[in-house]
N, C-alpha and C positions, 0 to 999 in steps of 0.2 A: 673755441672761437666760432661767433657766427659766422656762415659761410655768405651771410646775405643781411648785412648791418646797415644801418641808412642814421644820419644825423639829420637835421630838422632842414638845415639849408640845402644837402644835397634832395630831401625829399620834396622840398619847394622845386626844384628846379626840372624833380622829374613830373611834376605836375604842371609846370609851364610848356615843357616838351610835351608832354602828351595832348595839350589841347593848340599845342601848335599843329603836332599831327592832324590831329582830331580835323580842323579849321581846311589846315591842305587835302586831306581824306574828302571833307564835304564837298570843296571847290574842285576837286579831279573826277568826282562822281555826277556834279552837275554838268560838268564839260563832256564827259569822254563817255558817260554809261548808256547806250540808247535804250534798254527798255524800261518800262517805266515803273515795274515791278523789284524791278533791280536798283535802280534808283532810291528807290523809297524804300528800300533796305539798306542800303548805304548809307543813304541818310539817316535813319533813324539806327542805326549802328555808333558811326559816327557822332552824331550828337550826342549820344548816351554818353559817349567814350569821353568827351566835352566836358558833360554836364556834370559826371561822379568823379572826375580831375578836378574842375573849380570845386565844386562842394568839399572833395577831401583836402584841398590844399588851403582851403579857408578855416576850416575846423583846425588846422596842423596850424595856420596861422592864430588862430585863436587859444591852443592849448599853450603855448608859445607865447603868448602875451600874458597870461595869463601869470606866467611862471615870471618874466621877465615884472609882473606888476606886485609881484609877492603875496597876489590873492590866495594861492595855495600852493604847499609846500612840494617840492620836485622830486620827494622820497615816494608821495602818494600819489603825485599826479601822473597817470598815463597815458601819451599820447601815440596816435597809432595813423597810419597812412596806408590806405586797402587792406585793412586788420597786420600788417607788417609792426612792430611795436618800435617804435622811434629814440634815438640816442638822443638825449638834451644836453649834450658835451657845448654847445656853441650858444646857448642860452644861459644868459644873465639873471640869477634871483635876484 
């Protein structure tokens, strides 16, 4: 058994959370950080955290449509979420 299994909607959702984080991380570091070296660390922390959340959860989204549109078959297709390999238990061929 894996100790660290993920299905396609739980992995959607941990990429809504994280760039919700992400969003609050930026908005606590503009507000509360005063140097300005530390800031633009945060920030540019943060956005990243962001930016590789929407891109992986679009790709997850898209392997997922993919399989849902019968373009290719779900024995070969593999989808994957921060290289994590994804369960298509909730996905329609």
């Amino acid at each position: 058994m894996d100790l660290f299994s993920l299905d396609s909607q739980t992995a959607k959702n941990i990429g809504l959370g994280t760039i919700g984080v992400s969003v609050l991380g930026l908005l606590f570091a503009l507000k509360f950080v005063k140097s300005v070296v530390s800031k633009i660390l945060f920030i540019a922390f943060f956005g990243l955290l962001g930016y590789l959340s929407f891109t992986q959860r679009d790709a997850l989204s898209i392997c997922a449509a993919k399989i849902e549109a019968n373009v290719s078959d779900i024995q070969t297709t593999s989808c994957t979420f921060f290289g994590q390999e994804i369960s298509l238990k909730g996905v329609n061929p």
